[in-house]
C-alpha positions, 0 to 999 in steps of 0.5 A: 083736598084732609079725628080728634077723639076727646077723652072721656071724663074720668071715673066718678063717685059712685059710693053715695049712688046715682043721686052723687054722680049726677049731681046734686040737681040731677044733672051731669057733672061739667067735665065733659064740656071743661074738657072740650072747651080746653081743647078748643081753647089749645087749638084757637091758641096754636092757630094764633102763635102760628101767625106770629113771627118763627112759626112751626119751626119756633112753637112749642108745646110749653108756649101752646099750654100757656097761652090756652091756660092748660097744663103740657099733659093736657095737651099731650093727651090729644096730640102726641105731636106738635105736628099733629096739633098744628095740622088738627088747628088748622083744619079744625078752623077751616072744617066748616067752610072747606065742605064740599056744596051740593048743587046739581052741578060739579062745575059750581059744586067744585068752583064755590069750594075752590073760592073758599080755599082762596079765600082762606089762602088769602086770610091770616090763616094763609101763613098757617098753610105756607108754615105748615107746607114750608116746614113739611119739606125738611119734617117728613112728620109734619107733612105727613100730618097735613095729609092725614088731618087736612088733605086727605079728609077733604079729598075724599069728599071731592071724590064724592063730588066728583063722582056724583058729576060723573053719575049725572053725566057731566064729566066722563065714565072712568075719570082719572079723578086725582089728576082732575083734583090735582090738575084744579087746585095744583094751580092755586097752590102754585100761584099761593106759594111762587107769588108768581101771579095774582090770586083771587077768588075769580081765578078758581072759575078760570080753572074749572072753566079750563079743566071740566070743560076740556073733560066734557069736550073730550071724545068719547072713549078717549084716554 
């Protein structure tokens, strides 16, 4: 609705030959898998001081390092910005569950992963998104790297989605799709962040209800 490159592990020893740089038991050396094991530790600690009092506004790198037991450097080495890890852990934890379903329908295909948003939204990792968005309005920065790392990745697979609804017939030729986007989950994000009404999972079958069928009831040719 939203690219980590992990760093090759450094030059190794190859004065005594293959036999040294593969190891003893001619297997690859650790450095790779401690790499990305660090790196997935920083990302599990950011989402965790993020839930803590202060959010974005009160982390910082210092306090990321430490509490993954990592040096300041090697977090820098992926992320040059707070921004950018804040906004790569949240969507790192969300990743797999935010994927767009492909059943044959685009009213289940996007209710089910309109439920799963609520879902999270809902979850302690709510306060995450709500710091990341709060924070976004005074950081150009920090909203920017929301877009980037979150938003526009899964956008785009709700693209695909759409568009295969429009291949089968289901929503009309020449859709306007970021307002279809913007028209189905511009609502949870309002009910998410006014509080003005209740949000639950339900309330994504309310939209979709409203919105993809009032496209298959419009007229044919009709703008």
């Amino acid at each position: 609705m939203a690219q980590n490159h992990i760093p090759h592990a450094g030059a190794r020893n190859r004065s005594n030959g293959a036999s040294e740089s593969n190891g003893a038991n001619g297997k690859r050396p650790p450095g790779r898998p401690r790499s990305e094991e660090s790196r997935q530790s920083i990302l599990r600690s950011t989402l965790k001081l993020l839930k803590q009092d202060g959010g974005f506004a009160e982390l910082s790198i210092e306090a990321v390092a430490a509490d993954a037991n990592v040096g300041k450097t090697t977090v820098y080495r992926w992320w040059p910005t707070k921004a950018a890890l804040v906004a790569d852990a949240f969507s790192a934890s969300a990743d797999d569950e935010l994927r767009f379903p492909n059943t044959g329908s685009v009213h289940t295909d996007m209710s089910l992963q309109m439920r799963r948003v609520i879902r999270i939204f809902r979850s302690k990792r709510g306060k995450v998104v709500a710091a990341l968005l709060a924070g976004g309005q005074s950081d150009p920065e920090l909203i920017e790297a929301f877009r980037d790392r979150f938003l526009w990745p899964r956008r785009r697979q709700a693209y695909q989605t759409l568009q295969r609804g429009i291949d089968r017939g289901e929503l009309p030729a020449g859709s306007d799709l970021d307002l279809i986007l913007d028209s189905l989950y511009g609502p949870i994000y309002m009910r998410f962040l006014i509080r003005h009404d209740k949000l639950d999972e339900s309330f994504a079958d309310e939209i979709c209800g409203l919105v993809l069928k009032g496209l298959k009831r419009r007229p044919h040719g009709r703008n």
